[in-house]
N, C-alpha and C positions, 0 to 999 in steps of 0.2 A: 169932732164930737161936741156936743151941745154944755157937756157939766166941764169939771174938771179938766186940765191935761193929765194925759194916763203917763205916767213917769215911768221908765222902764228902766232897770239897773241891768249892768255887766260889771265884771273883770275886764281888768286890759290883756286876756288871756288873747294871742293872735284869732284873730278873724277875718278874714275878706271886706275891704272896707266898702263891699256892694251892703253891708247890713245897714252901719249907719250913713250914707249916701240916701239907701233908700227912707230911713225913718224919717231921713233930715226934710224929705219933701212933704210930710204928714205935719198940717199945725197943729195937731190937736195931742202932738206925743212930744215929749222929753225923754232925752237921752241920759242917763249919768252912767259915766263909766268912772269908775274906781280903780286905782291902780294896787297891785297886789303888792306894790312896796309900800303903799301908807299906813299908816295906823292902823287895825283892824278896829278897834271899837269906833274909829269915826265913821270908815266904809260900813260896818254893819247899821250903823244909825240911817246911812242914807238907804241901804235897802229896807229900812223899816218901814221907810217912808215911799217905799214903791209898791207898783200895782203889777209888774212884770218883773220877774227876774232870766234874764237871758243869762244860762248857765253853760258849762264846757259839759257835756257828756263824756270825756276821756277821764278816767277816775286816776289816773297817775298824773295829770297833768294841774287836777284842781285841788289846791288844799282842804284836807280835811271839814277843818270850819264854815267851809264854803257849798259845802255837800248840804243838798235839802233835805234835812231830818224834820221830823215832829221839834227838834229844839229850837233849830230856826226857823221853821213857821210859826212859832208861839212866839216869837219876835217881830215879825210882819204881818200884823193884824190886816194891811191895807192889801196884802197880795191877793191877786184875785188870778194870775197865770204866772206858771215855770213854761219855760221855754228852752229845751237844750238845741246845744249846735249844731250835734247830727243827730242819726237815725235811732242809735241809743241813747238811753235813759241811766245810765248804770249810777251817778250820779244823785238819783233822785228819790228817794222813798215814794214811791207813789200810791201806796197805800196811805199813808201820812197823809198827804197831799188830799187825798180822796176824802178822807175825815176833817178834815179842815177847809173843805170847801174850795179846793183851788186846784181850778183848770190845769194838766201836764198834756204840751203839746212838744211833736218830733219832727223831726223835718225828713222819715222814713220814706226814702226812694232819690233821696239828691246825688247822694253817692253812691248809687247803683251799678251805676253801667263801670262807674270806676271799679269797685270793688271786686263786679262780677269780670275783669281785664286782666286784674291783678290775680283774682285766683287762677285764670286761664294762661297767663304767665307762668305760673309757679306748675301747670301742668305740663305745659311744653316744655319748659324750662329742664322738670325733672325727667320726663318721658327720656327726651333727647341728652340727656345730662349733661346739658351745657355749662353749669355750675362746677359739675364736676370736672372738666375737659378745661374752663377758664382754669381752675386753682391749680392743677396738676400741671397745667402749659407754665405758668409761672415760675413755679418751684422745684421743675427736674425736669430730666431728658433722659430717655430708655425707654419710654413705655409706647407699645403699637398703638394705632389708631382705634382695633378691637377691645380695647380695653377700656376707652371711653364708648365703647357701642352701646345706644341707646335705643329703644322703638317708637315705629308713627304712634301715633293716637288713632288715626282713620280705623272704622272697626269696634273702638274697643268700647267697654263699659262705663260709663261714670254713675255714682252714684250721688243724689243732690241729699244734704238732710237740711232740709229746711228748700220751700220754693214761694218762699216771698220776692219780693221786688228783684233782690240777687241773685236768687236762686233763679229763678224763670230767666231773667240775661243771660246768665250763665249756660242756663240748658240752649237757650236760642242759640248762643256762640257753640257748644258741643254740634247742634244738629249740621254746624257747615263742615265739622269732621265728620260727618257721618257716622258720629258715636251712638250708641245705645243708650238713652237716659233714662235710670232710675230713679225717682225721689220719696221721701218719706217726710209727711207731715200733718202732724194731728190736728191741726183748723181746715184741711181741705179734703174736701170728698174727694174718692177716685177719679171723677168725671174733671171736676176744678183743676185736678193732676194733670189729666190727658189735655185740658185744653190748654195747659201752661206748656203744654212741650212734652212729658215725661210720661213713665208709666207707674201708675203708684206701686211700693210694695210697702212688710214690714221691716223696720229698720234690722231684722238680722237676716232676712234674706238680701239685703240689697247691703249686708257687707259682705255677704259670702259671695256675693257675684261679682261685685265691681270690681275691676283692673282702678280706677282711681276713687276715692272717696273726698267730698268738697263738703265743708259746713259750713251753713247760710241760715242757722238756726239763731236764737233769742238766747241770753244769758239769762237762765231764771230756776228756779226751785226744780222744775222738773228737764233740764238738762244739764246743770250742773253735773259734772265726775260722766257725762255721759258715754265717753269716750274713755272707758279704762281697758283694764290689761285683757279682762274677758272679750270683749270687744275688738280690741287690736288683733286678738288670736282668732278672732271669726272671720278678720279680712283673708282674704286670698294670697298665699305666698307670693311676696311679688309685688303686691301691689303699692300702690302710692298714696299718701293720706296728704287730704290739702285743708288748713283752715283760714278764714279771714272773715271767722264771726267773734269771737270774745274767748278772753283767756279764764282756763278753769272749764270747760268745757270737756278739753282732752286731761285725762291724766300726763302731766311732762312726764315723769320718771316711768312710765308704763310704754309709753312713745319711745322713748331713747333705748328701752330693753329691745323692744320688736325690732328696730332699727338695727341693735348691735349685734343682734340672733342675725340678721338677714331675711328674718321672716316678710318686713316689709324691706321697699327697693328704695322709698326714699319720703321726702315731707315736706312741704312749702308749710312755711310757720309766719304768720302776719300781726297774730295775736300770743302773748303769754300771762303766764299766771305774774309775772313782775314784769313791769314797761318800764326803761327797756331791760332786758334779762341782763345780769351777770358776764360780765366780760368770760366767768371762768364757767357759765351754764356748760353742760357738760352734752347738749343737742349741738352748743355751737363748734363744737371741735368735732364734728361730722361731716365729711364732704358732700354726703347726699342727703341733706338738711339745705337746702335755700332760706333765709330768716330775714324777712324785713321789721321795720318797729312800725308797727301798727299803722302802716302806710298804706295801705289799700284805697282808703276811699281819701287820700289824704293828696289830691291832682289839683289843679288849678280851676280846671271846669267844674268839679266836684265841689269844690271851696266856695266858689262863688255862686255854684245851685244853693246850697247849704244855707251860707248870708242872706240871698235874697227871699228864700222859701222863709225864712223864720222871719224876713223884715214884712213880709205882706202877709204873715199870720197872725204877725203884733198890730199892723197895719188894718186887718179884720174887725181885729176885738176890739181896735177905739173906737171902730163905726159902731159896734156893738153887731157885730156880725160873728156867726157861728160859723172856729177855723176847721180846716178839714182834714189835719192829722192830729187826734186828740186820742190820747193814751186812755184815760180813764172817762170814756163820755158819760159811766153812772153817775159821775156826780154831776151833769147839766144843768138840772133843777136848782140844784143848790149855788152853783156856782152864780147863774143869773141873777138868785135872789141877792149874793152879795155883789156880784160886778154892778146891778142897779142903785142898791142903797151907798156903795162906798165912791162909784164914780157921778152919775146920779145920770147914766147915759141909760136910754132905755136900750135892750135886746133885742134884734128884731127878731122876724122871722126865719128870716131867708139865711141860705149858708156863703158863705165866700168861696169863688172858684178855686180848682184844683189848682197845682201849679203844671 
């Protein structure tokens, strides 16, 4: 870049060290990483003084203080981009952010194919109730083979809610069972559905139909509680609920009743309302409960898409180049007019390639 170095701040929160690797070949960027055991008021002074902040999207993982509110942007007059880890933003106030003039970008599709593996795990898993047959193998002898019986997949329904980046993997991965894919999702027309794989419906018929239910939806105002007890009762006796989009979504305590009724057969859980739950959560003492701690997209390929997608997004903006997973693009105009006055790098035109 021509002005300034663009100064980018972290946490020494783990990362794949393909992030700084790749910034370290950029002269025109500074790296400061802060360690989350030092002083906070000296760490916050140094991101005052930055023009990125590369953040943790895991909201259990990042201390409070450290979450981008309206308080700590009124702190870093010089920020001109937030940058989280992965795909989510849960982290970030980005309405805040949009008032204040500062770019939020995602790295939304790095851990995709991870995530959409990990839910298709947790289908076979429970289809065939392997979960269930490991814990029972372990812990007693008497019981027949029939009693771990589980069924194919091949045939049956899945329902996607949400076919974004995971969602559409996920249907691609259904169609080699030769499943029936439904999905529901209010930013895609019918057609955008059909050509992702699926068949659009609305979300209560496509719980009364599916043999398995997968969310691949956005944690936000209008799916929040989306997944409660009226909703569990629409699925199909039998059927299997899978999540590995954001905790708070399902209702837990509305989950755990359908489960203990028998109404549903069982649940891969990737996400909770507390990371990680309660030794004594009361899903975990279920056999037909699979639970992992918000591992999904959390693979070594995945890790290192993640680092690098975010290190050549920040890599973008010091050319002054427009990145190409930007959460809030209404604020562009404004963002420009400060990235130009505070680093004194012109904008260009052109965007930076996909990754």
């Amino acid at each position: 870049m021509t002005g300034p170095r663009l100064r980018v701040f972290r946490l020494d929160i783990w990362q794949n060290p393909a992030f700084a690797e790749r910034l370290g070949r950029e002269a025109g960027i500074e790296l400061i990483t802060a360690k989350l055991a030092d002083p906070e008021a000296s760490s916050l002074e140094a991101l005052g003084g930055a023009h990125v902040y590369s953040v943790s999207s895991a909201k259990d993982d990042l201390p409070q203080p450290w979450f981008v509110t309206a308080a700590l942007l009124a702190r870093c007059p010089r920020l001109v981009c937030v940058s989280t880890y992965g795909a989510g933003y849960d982290t970030v106030d980005v309405a805040a952010c949009t008032r204040a003039g500062v770019l939020v970008v995602n790295q939304a599709g790095a851990n995709a194919q991870a995530v959409a593996e990990h839910a298709f795990g947790f289908i076979l898993g429970l289809a065939h109730r392997i979960g269930e047959s490991d814990r029972r193998l372990r812990r007693e002898r008497g019981f027949t083979r029939e009693a771990v019986m589980g069924h194919q997949i091949t045939g049956k329904v899945l329902g996607l809610v949400g076919l974004g980046n995971t969602g559409t993997r996920t249907a691609r991965i259904a169609r080699i069972f030769d499943m029936t894919v439904l999905a529901t999702d209010p930013f895609l027309t019918p057609e955008e559905i059909g050509r992702r794989g699926a068949t659009g419906v609305p979300l209560e018929e496509l719980l009364t139909r599916s043999d398995f239910v997968s969310l691949h939806c956005p944690r936000d105002a209008s799916t929040l509680g989306l997944m409660d007890a009226a909703a569990f009762a629409r699925m199909k006796t039998g059927a299997i609920f899978v999540t590995t989009a954001r905790g708070g979504i399902h209702d837990e305590a509305a989950l755990c009743a359908a489960l203990q009724t028998g109404h549903l057969a069982g649940a891969g859980l990737d996400v909770w309302d507390i990371e990680p739950p309660p030794l004594d959560h009361p899903l975990l003492k279920l056999d037909n409960v699979i639970a992992t701690f918000h591992t999904a997209g959390v693979k070594h390929e995945a890790r290192w898409n993640t680092a690098s997608w975010g290190a050549e997004q920040i890599a973008a903006i010091a050319k002054g180049l427009r990145p190409p997973r930007i959460v809030n693009p209404e604020v562009w105009p404004e963002y420009v007019r400060r990235f130009e006055a505070i680093t004194g790098t012109k904008v260009r035109s052109g965007a930076a390639e996909p990754d």
